[in-house]
N, C-alpha and C positions, 0 to 999 in steps of 0.2 A: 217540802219543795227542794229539789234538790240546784245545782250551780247554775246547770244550765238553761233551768223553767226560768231562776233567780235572774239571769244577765238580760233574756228572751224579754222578761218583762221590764225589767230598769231599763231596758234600751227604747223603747218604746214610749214608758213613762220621760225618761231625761231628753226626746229628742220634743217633744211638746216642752217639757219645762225650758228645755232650753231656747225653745220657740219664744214662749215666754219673756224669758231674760233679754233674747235680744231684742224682741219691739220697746220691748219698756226699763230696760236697765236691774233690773227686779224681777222676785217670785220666784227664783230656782229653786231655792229645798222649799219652800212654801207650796208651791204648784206639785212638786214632786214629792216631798213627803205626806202630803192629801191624798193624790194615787194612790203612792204607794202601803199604804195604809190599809186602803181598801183591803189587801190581801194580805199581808204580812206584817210583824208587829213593830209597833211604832219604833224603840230603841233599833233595830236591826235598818228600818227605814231611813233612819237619821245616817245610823253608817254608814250606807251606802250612798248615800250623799255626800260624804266629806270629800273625795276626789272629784266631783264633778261640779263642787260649790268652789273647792279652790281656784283649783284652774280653769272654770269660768271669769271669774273676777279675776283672775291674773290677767286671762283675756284681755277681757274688757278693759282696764286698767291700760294694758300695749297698745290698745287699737284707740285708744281716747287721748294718750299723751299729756301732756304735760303734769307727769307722777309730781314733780319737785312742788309746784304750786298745788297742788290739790293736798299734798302733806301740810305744807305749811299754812294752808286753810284748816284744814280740820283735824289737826294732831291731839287737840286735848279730848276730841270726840273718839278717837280711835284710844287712844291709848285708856280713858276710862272702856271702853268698850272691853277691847283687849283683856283688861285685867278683871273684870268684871264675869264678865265669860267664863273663863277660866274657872273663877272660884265658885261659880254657879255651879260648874257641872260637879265639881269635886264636893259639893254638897247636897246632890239633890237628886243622888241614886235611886231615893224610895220616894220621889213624887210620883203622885199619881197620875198614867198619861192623860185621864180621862180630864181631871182640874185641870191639867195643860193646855188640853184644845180647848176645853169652855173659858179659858181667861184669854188666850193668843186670839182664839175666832172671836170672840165680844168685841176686843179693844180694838180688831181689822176693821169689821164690820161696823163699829162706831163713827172709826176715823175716815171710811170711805162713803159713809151717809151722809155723816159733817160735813164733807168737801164737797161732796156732787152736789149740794144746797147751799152752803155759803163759804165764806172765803177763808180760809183759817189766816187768824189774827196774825201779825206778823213780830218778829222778833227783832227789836232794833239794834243796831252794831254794838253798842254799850253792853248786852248783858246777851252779847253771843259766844265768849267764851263759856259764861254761864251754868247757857241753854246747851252748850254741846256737851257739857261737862253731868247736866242732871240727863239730857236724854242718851248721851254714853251708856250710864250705867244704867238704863233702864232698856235698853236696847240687850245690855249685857245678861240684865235679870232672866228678859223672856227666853233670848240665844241661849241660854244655859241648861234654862227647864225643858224648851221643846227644838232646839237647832234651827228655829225661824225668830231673826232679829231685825226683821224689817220694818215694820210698823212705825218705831221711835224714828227710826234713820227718814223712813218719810212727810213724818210729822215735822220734824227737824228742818228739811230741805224743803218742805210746801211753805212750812212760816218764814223761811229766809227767801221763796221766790228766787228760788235759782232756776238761769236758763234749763233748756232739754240737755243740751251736751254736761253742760255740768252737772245738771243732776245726777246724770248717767256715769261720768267721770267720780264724782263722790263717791256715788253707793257702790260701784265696783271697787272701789277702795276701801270702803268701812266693812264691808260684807268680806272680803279678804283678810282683811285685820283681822276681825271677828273670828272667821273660819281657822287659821291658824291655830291659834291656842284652845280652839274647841276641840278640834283634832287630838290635839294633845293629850287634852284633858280626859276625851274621851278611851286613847289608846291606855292613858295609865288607871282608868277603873276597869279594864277589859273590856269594853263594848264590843270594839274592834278584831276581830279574830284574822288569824292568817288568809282565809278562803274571804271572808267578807271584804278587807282589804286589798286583793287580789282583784272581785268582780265591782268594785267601788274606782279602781285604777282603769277598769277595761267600759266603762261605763264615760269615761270623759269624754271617749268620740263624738256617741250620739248625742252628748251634751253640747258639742260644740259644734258639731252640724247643726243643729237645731237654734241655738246662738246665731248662726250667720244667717240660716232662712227668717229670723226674727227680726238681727240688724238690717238687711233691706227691707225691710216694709217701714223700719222706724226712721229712715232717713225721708217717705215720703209724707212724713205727718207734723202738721203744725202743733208751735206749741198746748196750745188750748185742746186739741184732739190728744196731744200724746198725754198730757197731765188728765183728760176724760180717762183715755183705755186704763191710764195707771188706776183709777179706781175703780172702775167698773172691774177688771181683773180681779183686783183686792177683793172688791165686795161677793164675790164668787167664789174664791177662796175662801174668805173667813165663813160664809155661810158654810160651806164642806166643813172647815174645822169644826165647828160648833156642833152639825149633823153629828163629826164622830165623837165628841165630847158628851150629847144627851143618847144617842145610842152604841 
């Protein structure tokens, strides 16, 4: 496939994911690296995700406001993330994609059967440094193996029953934390090639047109509706990963 089948299709897959991201805060390389899968292989899919995971959540982050309080909420959850991340990727060259999507698709699909049926248990103030602290790095584990670290982030924010805006405001902040050092991590094992880097840059437009067709419709949905689509989403998702993990 050559650059320009390559952008032809990322633009397409990232203006849906990014549809995605903005109804529900979530799902950008998760919605897009399932697409993109489909055709092309999983490390190259992750790459071309990294410019349009960043600067989505950069986004999102500007357009939700108050960055200073949403840090000094969930710092010790980014910063395990953060570092976490990182030493995932630099360790985990030779994992298998295929164990990747059957453990990331299980643990989606679990989480969003769980909640469409009952209430996920709540995490009391006392042992939320904790909780951010074990689901940090596990959020980091799966971000590392497969570049989708959502899961933990939302398990995280369902048990603390955070409003819609702040959920939205959180995970566009943890998912950028995250994103950063994965980038990273991935330029210094070579994932990342000149050209792939190139149509990963030219790929944030559609990602972000698709973000704003996504923020209007999520500004007309109650909380109870927006916390449904977030798992019904998921649970669509993870069925796709698991599909590509047994076949």
């Amino acid at each position: 496939m050559d650059l320009i089948e390559l952008l032809a299709i990322g633009a397409v897959v990232f203006v849906i994911a990014g549809s995605v991201k903005g109804m529900v805060g979530i799902g950008l390389p998760t919605a897009a690296i399932s697409m993109l899968t489909m055709v092309i292989d999983p490390r190259l899919a992750i790459a071309l995700g990294l410019g349009p995971i960043i600067a989505s959540n950069a986004w999102q982050i500007w357009t939700m406001g108050d960055l200073r309080g949403a840090i000094s909420r969930y710092w010790v959850f980014a910063i395990s993330l953060g570092v976490s991340v990182f030493l995932t990727v630099l360790l985990s060259a030779d994992v298998s994609d295929r164990v990747i999507f059957l453990a990331l698709g299980l643990s989606i699909v679990s989480f969003a059967v769980l909640n469409l049926r009952f209430v996920m248990p709540r995490i009391p103030n006392r042992f939320d440094m904790l909780a951010q602290f074990v689901f940090g790095n596990l959020a980091g584990i799966l971000g590392g193996l497969s570049g989708v670290w959502i899961a933990p982030v939302i398990m995280y924010m369902s048990a603390r029953q955070v409003p819609k805006d702040e959920f939205v405001r959180a995970t566009g902040l943890l998912l950028f934390v995250g994103g950063v050092p994965f980038a990273v991590a991935y330029v210094q094992q070579g994932l990342v090639t000149p050209e792939t880097g190139m149509v990963s840059l030219l790929l944030i437009l559609p990602t972000l047109l698709g973000f704003s067709l996504g923020a209007r419709l999520r500004s007309r949905l109650s909380n109870e509706k927006f916390r449904k689509l977030v798992l019904y989403v998921f649970l669509l998702l993870g069925l796709n990963l698991l599909r590509r993990g047994l076949f």
